[in-house]
Structures are given as C-alpha cells and as structure tokens.
VOPAGU-2260 file (C-alpha; in pm, 1 decimal, decimal comma):
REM VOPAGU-2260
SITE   aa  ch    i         X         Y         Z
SITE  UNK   A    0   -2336,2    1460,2    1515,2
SITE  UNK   A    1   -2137,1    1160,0    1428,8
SITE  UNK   A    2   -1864,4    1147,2    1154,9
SITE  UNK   A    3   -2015,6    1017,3     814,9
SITE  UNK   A    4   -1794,8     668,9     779,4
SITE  UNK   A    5   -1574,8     679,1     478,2
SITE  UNK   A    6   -1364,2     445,2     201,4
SITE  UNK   A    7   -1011,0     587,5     227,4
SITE  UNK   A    8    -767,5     452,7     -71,1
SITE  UNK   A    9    -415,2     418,4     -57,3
SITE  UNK   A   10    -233,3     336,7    -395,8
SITE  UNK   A   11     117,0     365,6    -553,2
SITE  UNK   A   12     479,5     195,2    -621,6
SITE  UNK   A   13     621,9     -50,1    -430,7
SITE  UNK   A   14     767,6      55,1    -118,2
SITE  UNK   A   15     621,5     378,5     -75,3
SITE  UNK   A   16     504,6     358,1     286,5
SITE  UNK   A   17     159,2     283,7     182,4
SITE  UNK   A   18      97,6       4,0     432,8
SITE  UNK   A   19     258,1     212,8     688,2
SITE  UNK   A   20      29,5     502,8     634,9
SITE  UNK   A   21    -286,7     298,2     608,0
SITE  UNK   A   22    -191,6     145,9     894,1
SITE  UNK   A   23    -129,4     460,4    1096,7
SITE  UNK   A   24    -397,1     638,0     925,2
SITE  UNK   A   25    -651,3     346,3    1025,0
SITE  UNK   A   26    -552,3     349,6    1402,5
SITE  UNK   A   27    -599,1     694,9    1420,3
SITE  UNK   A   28    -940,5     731,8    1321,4
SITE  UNK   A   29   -1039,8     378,9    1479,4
SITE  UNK   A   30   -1113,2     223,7    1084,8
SITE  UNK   A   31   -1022,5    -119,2     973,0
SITE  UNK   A   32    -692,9    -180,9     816,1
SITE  UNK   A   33    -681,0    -435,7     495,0
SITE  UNK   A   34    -408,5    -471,0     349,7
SITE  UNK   A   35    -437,2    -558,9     -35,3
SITE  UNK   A   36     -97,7    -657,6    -101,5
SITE  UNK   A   37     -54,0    -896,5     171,4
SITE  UNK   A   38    -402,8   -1113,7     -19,2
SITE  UNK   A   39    -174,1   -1159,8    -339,1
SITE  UNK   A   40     121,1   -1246,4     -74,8
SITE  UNK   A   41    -109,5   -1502,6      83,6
SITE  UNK   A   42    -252,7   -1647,2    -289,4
SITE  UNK   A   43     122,2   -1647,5    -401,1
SITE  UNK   A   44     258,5   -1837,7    -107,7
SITE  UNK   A   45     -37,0   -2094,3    -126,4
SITE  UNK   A   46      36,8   -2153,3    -494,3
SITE  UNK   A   47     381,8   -2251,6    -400,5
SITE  UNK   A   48     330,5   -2485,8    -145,8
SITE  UNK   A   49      89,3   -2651,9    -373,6
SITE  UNK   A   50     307,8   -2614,5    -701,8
SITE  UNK   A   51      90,5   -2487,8    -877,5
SITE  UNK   A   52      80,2   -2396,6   -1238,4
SITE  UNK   A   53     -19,0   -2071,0   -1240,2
SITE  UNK   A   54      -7,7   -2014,1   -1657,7
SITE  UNK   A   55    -289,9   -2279,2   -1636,7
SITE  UNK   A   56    -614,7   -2114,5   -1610,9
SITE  UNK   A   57    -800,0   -2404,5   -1495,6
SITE  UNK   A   58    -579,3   -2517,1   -1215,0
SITE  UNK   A   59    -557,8   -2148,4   -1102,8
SITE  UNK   A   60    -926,3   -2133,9   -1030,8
SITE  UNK   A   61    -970,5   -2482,5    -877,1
SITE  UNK   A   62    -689,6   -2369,5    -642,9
SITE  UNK   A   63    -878,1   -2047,1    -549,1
SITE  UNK   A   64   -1130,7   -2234,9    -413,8
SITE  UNK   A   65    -976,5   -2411,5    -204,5
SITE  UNK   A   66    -834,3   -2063,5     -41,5
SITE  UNK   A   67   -1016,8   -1856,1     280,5
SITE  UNK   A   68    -853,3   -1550,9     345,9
SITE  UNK   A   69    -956,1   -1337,8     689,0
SITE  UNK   A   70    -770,1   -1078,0     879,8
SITE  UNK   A   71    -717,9   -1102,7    1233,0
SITE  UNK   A   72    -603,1    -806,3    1492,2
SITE  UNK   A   73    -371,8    -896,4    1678,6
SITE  UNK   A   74    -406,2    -769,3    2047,9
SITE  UNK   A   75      -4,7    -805,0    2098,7
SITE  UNK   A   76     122,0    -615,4    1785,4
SITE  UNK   A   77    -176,5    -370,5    1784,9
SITE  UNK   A   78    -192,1    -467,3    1458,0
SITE  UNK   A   79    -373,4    -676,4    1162,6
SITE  UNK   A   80    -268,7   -1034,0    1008,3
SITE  UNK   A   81    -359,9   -1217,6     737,8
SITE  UNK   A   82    -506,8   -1582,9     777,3
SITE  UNK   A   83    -450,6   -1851,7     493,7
SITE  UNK   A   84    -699,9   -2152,7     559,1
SITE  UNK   A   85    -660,7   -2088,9     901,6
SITE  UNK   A   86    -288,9   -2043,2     985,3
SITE  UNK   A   87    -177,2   -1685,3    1052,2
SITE  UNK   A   88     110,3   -1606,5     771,5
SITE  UNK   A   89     179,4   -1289,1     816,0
SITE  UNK   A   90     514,5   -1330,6     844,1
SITE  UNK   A   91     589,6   -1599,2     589,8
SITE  UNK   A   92     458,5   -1363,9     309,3
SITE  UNK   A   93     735,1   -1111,3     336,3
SITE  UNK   A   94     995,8   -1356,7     214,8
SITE  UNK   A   95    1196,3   -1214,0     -82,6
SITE  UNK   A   96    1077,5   -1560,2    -247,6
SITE  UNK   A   97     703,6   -1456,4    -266,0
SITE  UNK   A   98     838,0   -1104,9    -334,5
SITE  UNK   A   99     953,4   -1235,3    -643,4
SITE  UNK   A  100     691,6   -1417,8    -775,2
SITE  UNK   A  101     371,2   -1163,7    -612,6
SITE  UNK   A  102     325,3    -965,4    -895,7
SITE  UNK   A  103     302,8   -1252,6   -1168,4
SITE  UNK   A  104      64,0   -1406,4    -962,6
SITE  UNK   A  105    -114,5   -1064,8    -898,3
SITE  UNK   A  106    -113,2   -1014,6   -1306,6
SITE  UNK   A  107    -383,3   -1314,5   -1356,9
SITE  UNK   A  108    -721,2   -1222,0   -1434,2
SITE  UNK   A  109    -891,2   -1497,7   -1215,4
SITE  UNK   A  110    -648,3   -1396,4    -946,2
SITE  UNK   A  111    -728,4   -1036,0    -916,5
SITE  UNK   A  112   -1132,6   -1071,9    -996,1
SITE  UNK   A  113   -1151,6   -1316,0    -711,8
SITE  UNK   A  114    -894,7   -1086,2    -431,9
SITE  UNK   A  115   -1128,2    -755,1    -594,4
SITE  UNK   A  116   -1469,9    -960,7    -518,6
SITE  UNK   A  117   -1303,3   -1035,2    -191,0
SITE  UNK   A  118   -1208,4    -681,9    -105,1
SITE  UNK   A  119   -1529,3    -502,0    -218,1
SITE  UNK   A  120   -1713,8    -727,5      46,6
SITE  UNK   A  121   -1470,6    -631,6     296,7
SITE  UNK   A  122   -1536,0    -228,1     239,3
SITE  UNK   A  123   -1949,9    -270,8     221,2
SITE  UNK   A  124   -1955,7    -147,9     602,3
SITE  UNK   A  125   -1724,2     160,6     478,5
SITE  UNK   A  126   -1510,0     297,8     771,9
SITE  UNK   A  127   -1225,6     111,2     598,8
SITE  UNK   A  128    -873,7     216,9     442,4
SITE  UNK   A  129    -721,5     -18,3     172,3
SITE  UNK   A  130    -359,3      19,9      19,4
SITE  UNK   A  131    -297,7    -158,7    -282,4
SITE  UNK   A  132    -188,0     -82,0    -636,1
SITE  UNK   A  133    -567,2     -57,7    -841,6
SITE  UNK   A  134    -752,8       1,2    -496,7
SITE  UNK   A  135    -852,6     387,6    -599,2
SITE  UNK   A  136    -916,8     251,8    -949,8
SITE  UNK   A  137   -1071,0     -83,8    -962,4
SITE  UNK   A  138   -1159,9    -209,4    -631,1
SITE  UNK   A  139   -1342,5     124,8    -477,7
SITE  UNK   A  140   -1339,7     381,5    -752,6
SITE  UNK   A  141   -1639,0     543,5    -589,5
SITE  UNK   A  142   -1425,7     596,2    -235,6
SITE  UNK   A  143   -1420,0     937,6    -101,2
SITE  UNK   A  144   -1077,7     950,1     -59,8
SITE  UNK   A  145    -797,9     829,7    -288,4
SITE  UNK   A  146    -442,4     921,0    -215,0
SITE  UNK   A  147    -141,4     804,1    -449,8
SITE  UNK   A  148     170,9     785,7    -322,6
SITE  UNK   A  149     527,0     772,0    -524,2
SITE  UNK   A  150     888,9     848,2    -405,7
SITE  UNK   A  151    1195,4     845,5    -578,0
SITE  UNK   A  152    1312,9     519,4    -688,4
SITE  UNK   A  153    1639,7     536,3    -482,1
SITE  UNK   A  154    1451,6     594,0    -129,4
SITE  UNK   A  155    1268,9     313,8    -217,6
SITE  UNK   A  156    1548,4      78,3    -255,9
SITE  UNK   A  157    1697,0     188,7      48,6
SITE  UNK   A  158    1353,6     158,5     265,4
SITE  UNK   A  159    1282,7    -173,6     147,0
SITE  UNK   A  160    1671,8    -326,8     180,3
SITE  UNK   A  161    1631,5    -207,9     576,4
SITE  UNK   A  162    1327,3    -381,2     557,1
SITE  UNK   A  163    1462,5    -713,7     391,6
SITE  UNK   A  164    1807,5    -684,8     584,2
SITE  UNK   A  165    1652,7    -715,3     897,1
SITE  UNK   A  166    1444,3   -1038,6     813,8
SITE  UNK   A  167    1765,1   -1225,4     629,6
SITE  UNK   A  168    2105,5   -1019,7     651,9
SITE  UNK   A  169    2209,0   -1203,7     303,4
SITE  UNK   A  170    2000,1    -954,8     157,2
SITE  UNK   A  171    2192,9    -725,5    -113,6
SITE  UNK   A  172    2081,1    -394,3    -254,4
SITE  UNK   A  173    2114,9    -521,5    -559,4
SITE  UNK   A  174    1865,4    -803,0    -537,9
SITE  UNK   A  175    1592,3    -564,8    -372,6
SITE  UNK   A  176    1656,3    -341,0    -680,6
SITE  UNK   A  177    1634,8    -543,6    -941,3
SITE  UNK   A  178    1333,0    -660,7    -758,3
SITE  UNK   A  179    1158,4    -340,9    -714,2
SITE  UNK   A  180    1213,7    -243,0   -1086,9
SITE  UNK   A  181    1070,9    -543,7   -1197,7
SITE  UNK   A  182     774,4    -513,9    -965,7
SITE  UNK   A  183     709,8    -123,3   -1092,8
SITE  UNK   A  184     697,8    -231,9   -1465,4
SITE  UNK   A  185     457,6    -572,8   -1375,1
SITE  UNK   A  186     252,3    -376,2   -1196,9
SITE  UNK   A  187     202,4     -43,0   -1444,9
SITE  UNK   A  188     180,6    -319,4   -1753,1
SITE  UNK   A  189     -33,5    -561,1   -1692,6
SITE  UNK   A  190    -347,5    -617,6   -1908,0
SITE  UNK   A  191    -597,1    -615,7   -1559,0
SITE  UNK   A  192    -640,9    -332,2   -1343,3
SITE  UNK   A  193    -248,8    -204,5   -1405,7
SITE  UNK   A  194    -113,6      32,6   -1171,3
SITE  UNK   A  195    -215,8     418,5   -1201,2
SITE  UNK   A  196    -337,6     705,9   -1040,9
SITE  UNK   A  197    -697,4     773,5   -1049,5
SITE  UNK   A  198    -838,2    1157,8   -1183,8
SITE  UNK   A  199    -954,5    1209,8    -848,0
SITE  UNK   A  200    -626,7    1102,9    -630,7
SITE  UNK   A  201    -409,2    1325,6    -433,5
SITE  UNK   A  202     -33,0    1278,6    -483,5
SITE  UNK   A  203     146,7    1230,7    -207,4
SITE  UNK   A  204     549,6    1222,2    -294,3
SITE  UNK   A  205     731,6    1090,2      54,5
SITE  UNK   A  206    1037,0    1126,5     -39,8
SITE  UNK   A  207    1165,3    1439,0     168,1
SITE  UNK   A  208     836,2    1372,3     430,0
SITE  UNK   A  209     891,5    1149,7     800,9
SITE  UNK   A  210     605,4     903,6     853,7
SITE  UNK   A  211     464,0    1184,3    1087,8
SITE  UNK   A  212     487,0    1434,1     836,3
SITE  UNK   A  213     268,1    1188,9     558,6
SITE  UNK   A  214      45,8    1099,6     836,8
SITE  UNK   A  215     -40,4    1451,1     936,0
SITE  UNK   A  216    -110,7    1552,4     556,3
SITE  UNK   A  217    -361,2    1206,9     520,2
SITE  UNK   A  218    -545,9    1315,6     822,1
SITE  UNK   A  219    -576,7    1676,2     738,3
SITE  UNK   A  220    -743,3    1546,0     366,0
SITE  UNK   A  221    -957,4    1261,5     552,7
SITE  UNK   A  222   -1114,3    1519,8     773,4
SITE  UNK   A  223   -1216,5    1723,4     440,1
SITE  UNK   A  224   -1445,4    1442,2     396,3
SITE  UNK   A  225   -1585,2    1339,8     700,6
C-alpha cells in the first residue's frame, strides 16, 4: 500500500532553520519544496527594480500582474530556485537590501492574497512542504501536518550573520539584529495573516537541536500521518 500524500507546514521566526528543514524534510520523502519566503523576496526585489510605490494600492496590483513566479530544481545544487519573469533570482533575493524591505512588502493585503492564491495552487497535488510565516494558518490550515519552529533570539542572530557574512563580509551583527527584530515584530503585527502558531502545530524549539537532530524529530511526526 502506498503512502497517503500529505501537506506538511513549516512556520515560525525568522531564521529558525525553517527553509533548511523543509528542504531536508522534502528530499527525504521525495515531496516538492516551495519556499514561501523566497515569493515575497522575488515580489520585493521586482518592486525595486521598477520603483515602485508600494503604499499605492493601485500601482501595487498593476505591478502584480505583470509578475510570473515558478520554481525550478536545479539538477547541480539538488535543490529548488525561484524564477521572476523568467530569470532565475535565487540568489539576488538574499541581499540584506530586500531583507530590509521583505516584510513591508509582505504586510500588503494585495501582496499576500495574490502569493496565498499562488501557493494554494501550488499544494492542490498535496505531497508538498511549505515554510513560511502564516503557511499553517492561512495558506493550508487544513494540512496534516503543521510544525512551528522558534529559537532563542540570540542563536538566531548568530545563524543568520554566518549566513550574511559569507555573501558580503561588511556585514555587522548589529545590522542583522536590528534587522531580525524588526522583521519578528512586522511579521507578528501586521493586520493580514500575522505571524502565529496554529492550535494544531507542534513546537519545535532548535535552539540546543543540530539540523540532524530537527530533521529526525520532523520525520518521526510526518510518518504519524502518512
């Protein structure tokens, strides 16, 4: 008898290791990756290069149609990457500069309604794990599995400066803090979909745990379910 295919759900703070567990977690049993976050990256970035005004709730939803995102795996890196109208920017969108601005942009109404619409379609087939910040809540609140993830605020920092440090050594600690706690309180305030856990998540606090150790604990609750 064949697995039953499930919606897993990955939610939390910034710089928990979300993306790296749904990443691992997807690999392992052979499901498709998306990764939320990166879709407000991508939305952000394009709203940049085309300055604009993103308090102006007409321009923001001309702009969005003029936007196509798609994921793409990438044979190479074993892994998946985002597409913006055709060019792979994967690697653009982790530029403290769209870190910055990501969760303003992820705050709009039209914004999120149009990434949620986007994501919904993308879980129809199941089989999928998502890691986001209102993925559990908003985006698949009937999913089977739902795990929320926090860590102290301190690890954080330090996980994400590595991160940043290694893409642009002026990088300070400072600057990655500041950005973090500015992200947490964005994302747990704001009027749509804010961030929190849903009644039926499991906590998962990675503070203490190795990426083995959180990966072995996600599989052990997936296979509950299927």
């Amino acid at each position: 008898m064949a697995n039953k295919k499930i919606i897993v759900t990955i939610d939390g703070w910034s710089s928990c290791g979300k993306s790296t567990l749904a990443k691992q977690l997807a690999k392992v049993l052979g499901y498709v990756y998306i990764d939320s976050g990166a879709m407000y990256r991508a939305i952000t970035l394009y709203f940049l290069r085309n300055h604009i005004d993103w308090t102006d709730t007409k321009e923001v939803a001309e702009a969005l149609k003029n936007i196509s995102i798609e994921f793409e795996f990438n044979e190479k890196s074993q892994q998946s990457e985002i597409i913006l109208n055709g060019e792979n920017v994967e690697y653009v969108i982790r530029d403290l500069v769209i870190a910055e601005k990501v969760s303003d942009v992820a705050a709009i109404k039209e914004v999120r309604t149009y990434a949620v619409a986007q994501q919904q379609k993308m879980g129809e087939k199941k089989a999928v794990v998502m890691d986001g910040r209102d993925i559990g809540t908003t985006v698949f609140p009937y999913a089977e599995l739902k795990i929320f993830m926090t860590a102290d605020i301190a690890v954080r920092v330090e996980r994400r400066f590595r991160e940043m440090f290694e893409k642009n050594p002026n990088t300070t600690i400072e600057e990655v803090k500041n950005n973090l706690e500015t992200r947490d309180y964005i994302d747990s305030h704001r009027e749509v979909s804010p961030l929190r856990k849903a009644a039926d998540a499991v906590e998962i606090d990675n503070t203490n745990l190795t990426e083995f150790e959180q990966l072995d604990i996600a599989l052990q609750l997936t296979r509950q379910h299927i």
